[in-house]
N, C-alpha and C positions, 0 to 999 in steps of 0.2 A: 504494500500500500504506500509506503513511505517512499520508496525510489520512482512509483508511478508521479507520484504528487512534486518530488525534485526533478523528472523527466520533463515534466509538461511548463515548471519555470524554467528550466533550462531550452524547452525549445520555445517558449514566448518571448524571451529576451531576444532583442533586434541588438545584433550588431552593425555599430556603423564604419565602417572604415574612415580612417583618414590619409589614405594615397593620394586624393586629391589633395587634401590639404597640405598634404606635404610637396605637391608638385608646384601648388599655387606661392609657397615660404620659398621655395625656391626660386622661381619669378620677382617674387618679393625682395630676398635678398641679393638679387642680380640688377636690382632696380637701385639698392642702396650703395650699389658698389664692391659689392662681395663678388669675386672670380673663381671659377673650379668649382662651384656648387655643385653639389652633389646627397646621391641619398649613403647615407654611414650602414657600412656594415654592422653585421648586429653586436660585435663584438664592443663595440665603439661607446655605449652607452649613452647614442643621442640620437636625432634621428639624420640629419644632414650635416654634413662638412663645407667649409666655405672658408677663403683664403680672403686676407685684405692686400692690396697695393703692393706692400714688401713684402710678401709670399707665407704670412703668418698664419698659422690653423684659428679654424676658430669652431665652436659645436653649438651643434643647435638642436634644442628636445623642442619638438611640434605638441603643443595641446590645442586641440579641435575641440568645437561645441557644434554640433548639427542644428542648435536652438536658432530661431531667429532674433533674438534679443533677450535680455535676462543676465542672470549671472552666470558663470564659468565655474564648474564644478567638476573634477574628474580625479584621477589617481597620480599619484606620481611613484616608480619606482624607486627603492633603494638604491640600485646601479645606476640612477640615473642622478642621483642626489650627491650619491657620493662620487661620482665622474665629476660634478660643479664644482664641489667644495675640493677637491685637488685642483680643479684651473677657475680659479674664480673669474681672472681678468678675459679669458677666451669660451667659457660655456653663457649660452644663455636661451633662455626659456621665452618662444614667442607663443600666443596665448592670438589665433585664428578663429573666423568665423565667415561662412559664408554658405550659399548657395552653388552648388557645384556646379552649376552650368551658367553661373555669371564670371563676369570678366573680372580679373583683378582690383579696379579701381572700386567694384563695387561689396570689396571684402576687409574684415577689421581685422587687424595685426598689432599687436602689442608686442615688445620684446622686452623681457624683463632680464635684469642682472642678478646674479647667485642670489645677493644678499637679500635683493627685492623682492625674490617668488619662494625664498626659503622663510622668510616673515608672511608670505599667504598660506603656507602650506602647516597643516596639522596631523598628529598622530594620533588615528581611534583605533587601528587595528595593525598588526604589521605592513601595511600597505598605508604609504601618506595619502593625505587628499589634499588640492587646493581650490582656495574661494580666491574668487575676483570678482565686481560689481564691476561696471560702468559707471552707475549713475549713484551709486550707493555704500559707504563704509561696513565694510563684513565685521560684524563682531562674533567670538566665539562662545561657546558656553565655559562655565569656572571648572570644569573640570577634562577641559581639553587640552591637549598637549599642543604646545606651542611648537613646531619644529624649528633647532636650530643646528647650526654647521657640530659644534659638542655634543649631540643629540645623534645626526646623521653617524659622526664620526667611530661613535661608541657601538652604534648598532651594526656598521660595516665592521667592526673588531667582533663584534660577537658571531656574527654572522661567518666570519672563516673562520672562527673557532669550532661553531657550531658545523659546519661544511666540510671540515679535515675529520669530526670526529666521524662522520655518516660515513 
């Protein structure tokens, strides 16, 4: 009974991809001056690679919202948190939205720096999540974890502890 009942939310749950959104970041940052854009192997812990002027790496983790408007609400990984917090000055978190069959100009991009999207993001379960508003200041509840770079740092230490021991 119980696995029919977790069947039936696991086949109601819509997944939405974000390959467009990752092609449209990349458009985006070839518009800002970014060269060699490209999508990051999975190893890479971001989703796109992109070089400035003097030939410098820089990473990029895509967060998609398929909403038309509202807040920004979704996951972030641990590999992807603690990839930031080792290059602060070259990772960063662009924060998309749009209609997949509109043109660039008609899509919202925010690019946030380590320290910016690691002060939006919270810890309720081993998986972080981050808020972003538009139009509105996200407040937390008093008993949520605030994620920070000593936070990320502790839990990647524990996490190949825990991973050599398996």
């Amino acid at each position: 009974m119980l696995s029919r009942i977790f069947e039936k939310i696991v086949m109601a749950k819509k997944t939405i991809s974000d390959k467009v959104a990752k092609e449209k970041c990349i458009e985006y940052l070839k518009l800002k001056g970014y060269s060699n854009v490209q999508i990051a192997s999975p190893k890479e812990g971001c989703d796109i690679l992109a070089f400035n002027a003097q030939g410098e790496i820089f990473y990029f983790e895509v967060k998609y919202s398929s909403k038309k408007s509202g807040k920004f609400f979704g996951t972030v990984m641990l590999t992807e948190l603690h990839k930031a917090i080792c290059y602060p000055d070259n990772y960063f978190f662009i924060l998309c939205r749009g209609n997949t069959e509109q043109s660039l100009e008609h899509w919202f991009f925010k690019i946030f720096s380590v320290k910016e999207f690691i002060g939006k993001c919270t810890l309720t379960t081993p998986i972080f999540h981050y808020h972003y508003s538009e139009s509105y200041e996200i407040s937390f509840k008093k008993e949520t974890i605030i994620a920070t770079k000593n936070l990320i740092e502790k839990m990647w230490q524990d996490f190949l502890i825990w991973k050599k021991t398996q």
